[in-house]
C-alpha positions in Angstrom: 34.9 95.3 79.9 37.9 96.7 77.6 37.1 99.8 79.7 37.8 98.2 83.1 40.6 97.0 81.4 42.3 100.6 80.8 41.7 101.3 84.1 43.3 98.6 85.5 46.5 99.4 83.0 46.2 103.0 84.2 46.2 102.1 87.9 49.1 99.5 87.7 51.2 102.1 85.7 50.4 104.9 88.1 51.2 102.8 91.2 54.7 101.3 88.6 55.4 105.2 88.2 55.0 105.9 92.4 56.3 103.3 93.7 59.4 104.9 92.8 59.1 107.6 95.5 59.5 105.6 98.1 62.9 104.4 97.8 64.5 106.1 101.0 68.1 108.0 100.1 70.9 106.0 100.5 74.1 108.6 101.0 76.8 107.2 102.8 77.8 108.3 105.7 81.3 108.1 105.6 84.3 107.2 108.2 84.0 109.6 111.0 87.6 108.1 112.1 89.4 108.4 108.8 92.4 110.7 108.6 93.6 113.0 106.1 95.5 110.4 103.5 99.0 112.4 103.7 99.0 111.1 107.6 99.6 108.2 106.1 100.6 104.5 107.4 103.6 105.1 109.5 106.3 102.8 109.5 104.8 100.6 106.5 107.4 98.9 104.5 105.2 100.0 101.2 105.9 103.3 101.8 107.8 105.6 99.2 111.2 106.6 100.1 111.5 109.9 101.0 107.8 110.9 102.3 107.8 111.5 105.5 104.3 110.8 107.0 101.8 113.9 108.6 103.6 116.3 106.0 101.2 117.4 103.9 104.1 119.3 101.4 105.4 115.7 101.4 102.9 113.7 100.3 101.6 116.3 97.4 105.5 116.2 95.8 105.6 112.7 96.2 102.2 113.0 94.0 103.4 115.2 91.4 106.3 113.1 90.7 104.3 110.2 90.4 102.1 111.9 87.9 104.9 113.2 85.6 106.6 110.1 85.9 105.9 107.2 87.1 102.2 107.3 85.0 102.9 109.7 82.3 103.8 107.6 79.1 105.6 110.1 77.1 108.1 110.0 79.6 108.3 106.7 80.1 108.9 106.0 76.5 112.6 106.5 76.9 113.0 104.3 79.5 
């Protein structure tokens, strides 16, 4: 009996420990119709002043100056 027993355990944890393996993958696949994000959303009135959309130059200095100062705290402590 107790030996039934362990193999009953030692079936339900092996099929515990497989049944694992057959979880299919789950990447995402993405949007094939996105565009780069400096093309940006045209004539949008939450657009930043001075960016102009599609220019790539652009939209990274419009990022660096956000990141020194809008976001930075040490140089918004003076403000």
């Amino acid at each position: 009996m107790k030996t039934r027993y362990l193999l009953v355990m030692a079936l339900g944890a092996a099929l515990l420990t497989l049944s694992a393996c057959g979880e299919k993958p789950q990447a995402m696949g993405g949007n094939r119709h996105a565009v780069a994000p400096f093309e940006g959303a045209g004539d949008s009135p939450f657009v930043q002043s001075g960016w102009k959309a599609g220019d790539r130059n652009s939209w990274e200095q419009q990022l660096k100056a956000r990141a020194q100062y809008g976001q930075n705290d040490y140089t918004r402590m003076g403000q």
